[in-house]
C-alpha positions as CSV (number, residue, x, y, z in Angstrom):
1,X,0.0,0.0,0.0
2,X,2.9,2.1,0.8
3,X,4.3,2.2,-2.5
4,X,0.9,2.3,-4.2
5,X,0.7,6.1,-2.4
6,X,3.9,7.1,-3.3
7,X,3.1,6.4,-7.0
8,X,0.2,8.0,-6.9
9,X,2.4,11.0,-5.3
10,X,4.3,11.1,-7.9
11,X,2.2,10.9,-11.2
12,X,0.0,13.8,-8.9
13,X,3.4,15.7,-9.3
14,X,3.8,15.5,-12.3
15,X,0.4,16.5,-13.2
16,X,0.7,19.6,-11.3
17,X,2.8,21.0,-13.4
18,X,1.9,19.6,-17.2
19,X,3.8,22.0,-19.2
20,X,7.2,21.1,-17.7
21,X,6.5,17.5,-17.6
22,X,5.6,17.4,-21.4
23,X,9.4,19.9,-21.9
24,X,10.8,16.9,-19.9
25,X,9.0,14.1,-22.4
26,X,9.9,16.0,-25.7
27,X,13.9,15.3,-25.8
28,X,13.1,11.5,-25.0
29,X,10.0,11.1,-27.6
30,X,12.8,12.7,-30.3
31,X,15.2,10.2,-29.3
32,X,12.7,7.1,-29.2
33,X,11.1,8.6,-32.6
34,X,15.0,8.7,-33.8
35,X,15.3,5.0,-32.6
36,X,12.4,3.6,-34.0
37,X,12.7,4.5,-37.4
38,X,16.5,3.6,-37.2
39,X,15.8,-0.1,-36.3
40,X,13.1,0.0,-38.7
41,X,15.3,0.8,-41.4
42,X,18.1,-2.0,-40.4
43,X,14.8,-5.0,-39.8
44,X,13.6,-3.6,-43.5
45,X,17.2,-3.7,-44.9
46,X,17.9,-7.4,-43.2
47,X,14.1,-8.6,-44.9
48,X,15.5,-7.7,-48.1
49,X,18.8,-8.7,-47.9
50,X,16.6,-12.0,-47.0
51,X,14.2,-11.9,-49.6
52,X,17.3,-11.3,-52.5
53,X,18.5,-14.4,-51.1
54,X,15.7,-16.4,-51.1
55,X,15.1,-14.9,-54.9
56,X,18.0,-15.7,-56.0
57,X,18.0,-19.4,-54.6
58,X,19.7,-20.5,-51.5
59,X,21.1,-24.3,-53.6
60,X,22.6,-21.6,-56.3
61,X,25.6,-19.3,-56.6
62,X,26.5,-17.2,-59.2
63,X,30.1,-16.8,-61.3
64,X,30.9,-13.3,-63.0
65,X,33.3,-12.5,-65.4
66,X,36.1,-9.9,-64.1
67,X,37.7,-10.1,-60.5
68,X,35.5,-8.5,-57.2
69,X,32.4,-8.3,-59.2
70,X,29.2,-8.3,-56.7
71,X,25.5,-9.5,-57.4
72,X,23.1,-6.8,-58.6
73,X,22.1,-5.0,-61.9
74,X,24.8,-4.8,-64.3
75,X,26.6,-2.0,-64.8
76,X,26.7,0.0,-68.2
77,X,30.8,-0.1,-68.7
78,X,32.8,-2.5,-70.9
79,X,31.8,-6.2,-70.3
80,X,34.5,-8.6,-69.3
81,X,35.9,-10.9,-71.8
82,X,37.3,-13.5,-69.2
83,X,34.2,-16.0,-69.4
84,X,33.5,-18.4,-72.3
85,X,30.0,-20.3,-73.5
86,X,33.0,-23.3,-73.4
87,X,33.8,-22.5,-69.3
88,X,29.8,-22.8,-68.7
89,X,30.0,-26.4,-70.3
90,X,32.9,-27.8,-68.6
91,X,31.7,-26.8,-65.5
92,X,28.4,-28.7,-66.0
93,X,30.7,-31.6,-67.3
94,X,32.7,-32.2,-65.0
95,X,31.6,-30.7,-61.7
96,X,29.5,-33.2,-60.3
97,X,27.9,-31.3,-57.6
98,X,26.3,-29.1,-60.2
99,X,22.3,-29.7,-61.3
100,X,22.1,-27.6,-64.1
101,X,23.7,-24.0,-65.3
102,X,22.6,-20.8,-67.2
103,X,25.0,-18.7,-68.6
104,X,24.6,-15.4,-69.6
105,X,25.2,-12.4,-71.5
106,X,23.9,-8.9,-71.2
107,X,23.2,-5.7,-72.6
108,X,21.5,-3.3,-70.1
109,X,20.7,-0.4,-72.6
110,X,19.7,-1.3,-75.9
111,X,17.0,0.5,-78.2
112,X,13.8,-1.9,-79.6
113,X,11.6,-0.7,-82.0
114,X,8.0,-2.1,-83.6
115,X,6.7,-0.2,-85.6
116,X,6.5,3.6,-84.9
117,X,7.3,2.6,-81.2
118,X,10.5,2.3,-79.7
119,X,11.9,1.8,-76.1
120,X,15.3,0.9,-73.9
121,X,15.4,-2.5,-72.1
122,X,17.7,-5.0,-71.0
123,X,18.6,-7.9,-73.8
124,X,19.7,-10.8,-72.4
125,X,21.0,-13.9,-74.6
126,X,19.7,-17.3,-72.9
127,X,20.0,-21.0,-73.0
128,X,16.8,-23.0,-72.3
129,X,18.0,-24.0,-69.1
130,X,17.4,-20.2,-68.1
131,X,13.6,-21.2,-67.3
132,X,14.5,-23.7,-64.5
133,X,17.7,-22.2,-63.1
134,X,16.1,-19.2,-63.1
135,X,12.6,-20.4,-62.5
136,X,11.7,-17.7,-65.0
137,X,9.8,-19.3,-68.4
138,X,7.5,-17.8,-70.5
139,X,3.4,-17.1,-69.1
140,X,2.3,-17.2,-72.6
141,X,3.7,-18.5,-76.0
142,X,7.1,-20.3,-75.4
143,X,10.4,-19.7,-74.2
144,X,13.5,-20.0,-76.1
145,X,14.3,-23.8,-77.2
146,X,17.4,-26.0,-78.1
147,X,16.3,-26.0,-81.3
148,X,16.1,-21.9,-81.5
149,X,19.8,-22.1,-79.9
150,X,21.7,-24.8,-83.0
151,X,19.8,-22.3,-85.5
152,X,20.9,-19.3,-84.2
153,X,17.0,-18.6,-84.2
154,X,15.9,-14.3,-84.2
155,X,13.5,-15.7,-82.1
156,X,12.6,-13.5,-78.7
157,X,11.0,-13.7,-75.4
158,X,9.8,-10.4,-74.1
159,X,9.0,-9.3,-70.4
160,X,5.3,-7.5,-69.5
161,X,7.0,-4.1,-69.4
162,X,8.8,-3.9,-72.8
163,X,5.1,-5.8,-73.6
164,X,3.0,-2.7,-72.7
165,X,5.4,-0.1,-74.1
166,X,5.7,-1.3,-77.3
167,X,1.8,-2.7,-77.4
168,X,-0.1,-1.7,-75.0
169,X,-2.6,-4.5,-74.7
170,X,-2.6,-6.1,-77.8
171,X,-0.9,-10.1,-77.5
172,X,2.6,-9.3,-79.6
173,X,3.4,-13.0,-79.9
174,X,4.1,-13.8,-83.9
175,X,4.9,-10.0,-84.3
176,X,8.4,-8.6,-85.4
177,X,10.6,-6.0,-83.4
178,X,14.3,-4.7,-84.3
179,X,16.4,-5.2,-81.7
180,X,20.0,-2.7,-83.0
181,X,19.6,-3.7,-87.0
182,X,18.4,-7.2,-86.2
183,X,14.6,-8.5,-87.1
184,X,13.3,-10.8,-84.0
185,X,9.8,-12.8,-83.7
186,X,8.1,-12.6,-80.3
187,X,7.6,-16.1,-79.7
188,X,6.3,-15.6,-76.1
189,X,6.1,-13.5,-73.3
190,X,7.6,-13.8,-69.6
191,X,6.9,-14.4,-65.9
192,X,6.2,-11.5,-64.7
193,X,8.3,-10.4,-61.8
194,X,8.0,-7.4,-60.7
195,X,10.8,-5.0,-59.0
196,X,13.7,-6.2,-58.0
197,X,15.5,-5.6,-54.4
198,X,17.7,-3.8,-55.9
199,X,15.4,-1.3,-57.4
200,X,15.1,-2.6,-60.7
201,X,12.4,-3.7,-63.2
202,X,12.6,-7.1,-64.4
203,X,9.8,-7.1,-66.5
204,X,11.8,-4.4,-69.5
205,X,14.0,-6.7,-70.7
206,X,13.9,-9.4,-74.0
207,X,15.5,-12.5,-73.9
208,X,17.1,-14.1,-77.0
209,X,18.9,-17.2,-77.6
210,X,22.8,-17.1,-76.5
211,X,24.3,-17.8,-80.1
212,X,21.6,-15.3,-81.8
213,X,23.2,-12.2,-79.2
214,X,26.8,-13.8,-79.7
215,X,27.3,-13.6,-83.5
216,X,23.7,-11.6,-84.6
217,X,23.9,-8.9,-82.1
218,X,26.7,-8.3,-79.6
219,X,29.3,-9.9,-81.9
220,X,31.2,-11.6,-79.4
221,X,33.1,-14.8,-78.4
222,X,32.2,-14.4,-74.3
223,X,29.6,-14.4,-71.8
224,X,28.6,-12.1,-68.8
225,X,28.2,-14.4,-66.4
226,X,27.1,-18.1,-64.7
227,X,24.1,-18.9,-62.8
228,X,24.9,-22.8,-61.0
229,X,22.1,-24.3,-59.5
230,X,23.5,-27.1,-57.3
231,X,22.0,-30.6,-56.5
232,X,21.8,-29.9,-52.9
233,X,22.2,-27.1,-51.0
234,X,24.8,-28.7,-48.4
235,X,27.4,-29.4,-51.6
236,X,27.8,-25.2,-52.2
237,X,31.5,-25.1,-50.9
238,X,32.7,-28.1,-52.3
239,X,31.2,-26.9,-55.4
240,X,32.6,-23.4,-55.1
241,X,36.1,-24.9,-54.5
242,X,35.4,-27.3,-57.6
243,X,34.5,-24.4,-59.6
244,X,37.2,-22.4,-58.8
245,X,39.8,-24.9,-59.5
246,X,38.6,-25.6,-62.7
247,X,38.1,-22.0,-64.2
248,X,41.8,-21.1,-62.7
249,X,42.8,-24.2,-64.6
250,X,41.3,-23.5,-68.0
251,X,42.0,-19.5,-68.0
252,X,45.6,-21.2,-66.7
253,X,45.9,-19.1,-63.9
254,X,49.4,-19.3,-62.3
255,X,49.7,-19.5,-58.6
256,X,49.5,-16.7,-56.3
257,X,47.8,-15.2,-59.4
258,X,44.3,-13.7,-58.8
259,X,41.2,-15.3,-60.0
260,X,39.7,-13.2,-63.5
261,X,36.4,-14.2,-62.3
262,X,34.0,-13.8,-59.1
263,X,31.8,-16.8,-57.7
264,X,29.2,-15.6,-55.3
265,X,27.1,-17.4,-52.9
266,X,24.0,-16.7,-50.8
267,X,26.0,-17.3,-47.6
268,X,28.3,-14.0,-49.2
269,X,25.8,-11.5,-50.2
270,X,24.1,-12.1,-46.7
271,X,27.2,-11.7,-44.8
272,X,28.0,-8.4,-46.9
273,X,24.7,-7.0,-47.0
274,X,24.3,-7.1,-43.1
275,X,28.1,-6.0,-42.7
276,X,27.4,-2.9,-44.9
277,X,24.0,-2.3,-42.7
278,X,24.9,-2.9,-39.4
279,X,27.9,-0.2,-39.6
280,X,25.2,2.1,-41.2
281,X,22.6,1.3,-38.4
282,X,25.2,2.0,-35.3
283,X,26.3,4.9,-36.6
284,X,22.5,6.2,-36.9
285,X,21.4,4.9,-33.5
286,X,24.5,6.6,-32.2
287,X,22.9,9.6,-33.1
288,X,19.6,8.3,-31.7
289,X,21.6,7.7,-28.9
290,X,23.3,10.9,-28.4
291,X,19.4,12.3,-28.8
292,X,18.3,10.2,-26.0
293,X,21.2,11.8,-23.7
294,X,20.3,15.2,-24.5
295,X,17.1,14.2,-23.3
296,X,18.0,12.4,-20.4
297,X,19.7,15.8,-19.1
298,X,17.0,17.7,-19.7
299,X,15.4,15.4,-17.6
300,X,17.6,15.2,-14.8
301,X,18.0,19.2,-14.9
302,X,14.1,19.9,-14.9
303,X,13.9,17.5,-11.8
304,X,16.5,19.1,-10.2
305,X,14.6,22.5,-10.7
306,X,11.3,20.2,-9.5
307,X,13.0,19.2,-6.1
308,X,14.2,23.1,-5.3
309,X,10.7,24.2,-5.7
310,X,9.0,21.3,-3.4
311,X,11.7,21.7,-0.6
312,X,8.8,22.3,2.0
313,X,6.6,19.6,0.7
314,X,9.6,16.9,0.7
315,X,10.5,18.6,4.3
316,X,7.0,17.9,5.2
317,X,6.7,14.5,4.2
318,X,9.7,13.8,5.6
319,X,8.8,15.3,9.3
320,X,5.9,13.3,9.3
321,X,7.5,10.0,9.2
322,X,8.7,9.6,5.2
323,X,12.1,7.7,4.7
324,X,14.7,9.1,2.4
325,X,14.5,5.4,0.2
326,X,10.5,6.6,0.0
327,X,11.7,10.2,-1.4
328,X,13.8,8.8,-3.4
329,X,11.4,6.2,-4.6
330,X,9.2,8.8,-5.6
331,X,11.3,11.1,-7.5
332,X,12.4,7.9,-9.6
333,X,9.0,6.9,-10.4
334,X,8.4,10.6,-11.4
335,X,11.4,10.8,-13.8
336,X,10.4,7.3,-15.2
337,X,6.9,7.6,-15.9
338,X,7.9,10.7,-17.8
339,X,10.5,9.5,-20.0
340,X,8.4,5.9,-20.2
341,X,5.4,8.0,-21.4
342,X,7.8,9.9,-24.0
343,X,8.7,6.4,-25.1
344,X,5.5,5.3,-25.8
345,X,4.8,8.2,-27.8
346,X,7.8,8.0,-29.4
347,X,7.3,4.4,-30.6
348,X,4.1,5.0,-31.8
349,X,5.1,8.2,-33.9
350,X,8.5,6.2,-34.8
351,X,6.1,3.7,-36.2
352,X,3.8,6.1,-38.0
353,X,7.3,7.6,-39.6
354,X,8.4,4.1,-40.6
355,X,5.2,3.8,-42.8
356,X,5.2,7.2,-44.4
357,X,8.9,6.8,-45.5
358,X,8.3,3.3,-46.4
359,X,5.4,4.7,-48.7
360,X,6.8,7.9,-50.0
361,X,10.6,6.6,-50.6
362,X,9.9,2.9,-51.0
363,X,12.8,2.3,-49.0
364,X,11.3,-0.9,-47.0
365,X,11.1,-0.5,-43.4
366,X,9.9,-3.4,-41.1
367,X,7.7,-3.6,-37.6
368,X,8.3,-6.4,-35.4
369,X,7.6,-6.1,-31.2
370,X,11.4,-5.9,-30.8
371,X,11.2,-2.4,-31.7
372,X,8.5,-1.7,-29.1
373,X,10.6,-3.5,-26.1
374,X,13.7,-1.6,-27.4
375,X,12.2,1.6,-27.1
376,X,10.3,1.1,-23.5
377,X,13.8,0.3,-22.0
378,X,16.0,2.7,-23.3
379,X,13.2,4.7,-22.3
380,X,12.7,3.4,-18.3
381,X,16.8,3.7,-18.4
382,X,17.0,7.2,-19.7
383,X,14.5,8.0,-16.6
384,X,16.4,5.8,-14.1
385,X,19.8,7.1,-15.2
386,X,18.9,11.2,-15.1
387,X,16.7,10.7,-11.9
388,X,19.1,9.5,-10.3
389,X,21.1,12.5,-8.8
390,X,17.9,14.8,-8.3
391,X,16.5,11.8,-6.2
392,X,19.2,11.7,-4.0
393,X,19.2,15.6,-3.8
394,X,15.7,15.3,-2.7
395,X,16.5,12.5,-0.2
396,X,19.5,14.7,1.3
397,X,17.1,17.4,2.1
398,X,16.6,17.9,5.8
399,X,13.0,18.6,7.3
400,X,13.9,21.3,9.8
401,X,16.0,23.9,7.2
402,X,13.1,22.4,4.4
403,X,10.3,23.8,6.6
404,X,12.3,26.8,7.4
405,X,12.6,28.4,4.0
């Protein structure tokens, strides 16, 4: 019952004097609104770090021409010439770890015209084995075939995007398109898939078969890179040490010599991804941190005022049979409730922030109930921590030269 009345006490305190209470809150709902949104950001960044993974296939990894390239878009500059179509089928011959494999080429900017219509989109020469490496065929018509690969077909597949910009609505399978000076039929039309986590849309782009963008359209003897899909997910090192030794061994490599290629695995871009964001998310909830201080003073200072101006009410209490653990109780609760109340609204407007960046940046920010225990004890230990000393100060204070002033 005892400390039931001296809670009471102190939220009666505190509603005494509302305005300086809420000065006390604002510094620790900043902080708590800065904290939020921070681990927001990082839970967003990890879920998509997650879902690239899971995308790309957790029993695959990928090989890329060049040395330290990473997995994402490709870039605009001069390909690599370091990987061969030949590479791609020695690897599938004699690795034995490896299901199947698509190798690659791209161009990310090229123009395609029908008609009086023209756009830019990806072109991307294929094998047949891109539909189940990739698990990526065609939703209509058919995707490119064996057959369309031996004849160096001008055959295409075309994504929903470069569909609707060339078309609108009307089915383009059967009809022609230029892709550079080359005439192409649309013999089907892809998945689609949307965005992808790294921002871009994989629906504008037109698949042809590999030997058709080799000597039709790119004129060139090499390939961009390597998709493996493996039988089992448990063989990916071996593999990747497999791989490695047999690429360094046909590009004869000499020791100490660094590799002209890059194989990538899930296990890498996760580890890199969440390296890259956790430095970027301690540095920002340092400066949530360094909020939540600031606040923490203000605190502590405001009390401090709080305890000068209730000298006779805390001499009072205490002449009348109040211990100085009951004082200091009190002032505790007092500084806690505030900076637990700032919390609370902090989460909540840290929460409402998330969602109105996550809509107007479509940067993806995630909500999970650690966020809300993160911010209720940074909170309670921001109050502990700054009302600390003016609890003690009001403890200290003796009844006799309290009642006397």
């Amino acid at each position: 019952m005892k400390t039931l009345r001296i809670v009471k006490s102190a939220f009666k305190s505190l509603g005494r004097n509302k305005l300086r209470t809420f000065l006390m809150m604002i510094g620790v709902i900043i902080g708590i609104v800065a904290l939020t949104m921070v681990v927001s950001a990082g839970l967003g960044a990890r879920q998509r770090v997650m879902e690239r993974v899971r995308k790309f296939g957790l029993d695959s990894l990928m090989i890329r021409a060049g040395a330290g390239q990473t997995m994402g878009r490709p870039s605009g500059g001069q390909p690599t010439a370091t990987l061969k179509l030949e590479d791609a089928e020695a690897l599938k011959r004699e690795i034995k770890q490896i299901a199947d494999i698509s190798p690659q080429v791209h161009r990310p900017q090229m123009d395609v015209k029908y008609s009086d219509k023209s756009t830019t989109t990806m072109v991307l020469g294929a094998m047949p084995s891109f539909a189940t490496v990739w698990d990526w065929g065609a939703a209509k018509g058919d995707f490119i075939s064996d057959e369309d690969v031996a004849n160096v077909a001008r055959v295409c597949v075309i994504g929903p995007t470069t569909q609707k910009d060339l078309f609108g609505g009307a089915n383009p399978i059967g009809e022609m398109i230029r892709i550079g000076n080359v005439q192409f039929e649309i013999k089907g039309i892809l998945v689609a898939k949307g965005t992808s986590p790294t921002g871009g849309d994989m629906d504008n782009r037109v698949m042809i078969p590999m030997t058709t963008m080799l000597r039709r359209v790119a004129n060139i003897d090499y390939i961009t890179n390597i998709k493996v899909r493996l039988k089992t997910a448990k063989d990916m090192d071996k593999a990747a040490s497999g791989i490695q030794a047999l690429l360094r061994e046909r590009h004869k490599i000499a020791p100490g010599i660094p590799d002209d290629f890059t194989i990538t695995t899930p296990e890498e871009v996760t580890e890199t991804a969440e390296k890259v964001a956790g430095t970027f998310n301690l540095l920002l909830i340092l400066v949530a941190g360094i909020s939540l201080v600031a606040g923490g003073v203000v605190v502590s200072n405001l009390m401090l005022i709080s305890v000068s101006e209730r000298r006779k009410e805390i001499g009072l209490r205490k002449a009348v049979g109040a211990r100085n653990k009951n004082i200091t109780l009190q002032f505790l609760l007092e500084a806690t409730a505030v900076t637990l109340t700032g919390g609370i609204i902090g989460i909540a407007l840290g929460l409402a922030g998330s969602k109105i960046l996550e809509t107007v940046t479509k940067t993806p920010m995630a909500v999970s109930w650690q966020i809300v225990v993160l911010g209720a004890v940074f909170s309670s230990l921001v109050g502990l921590i700054a009302g600390m000393h003016p609890a003690r100060r009001a403890a200290s204070i003796q009844p006799i030269e309290a009642l006397k002033s």
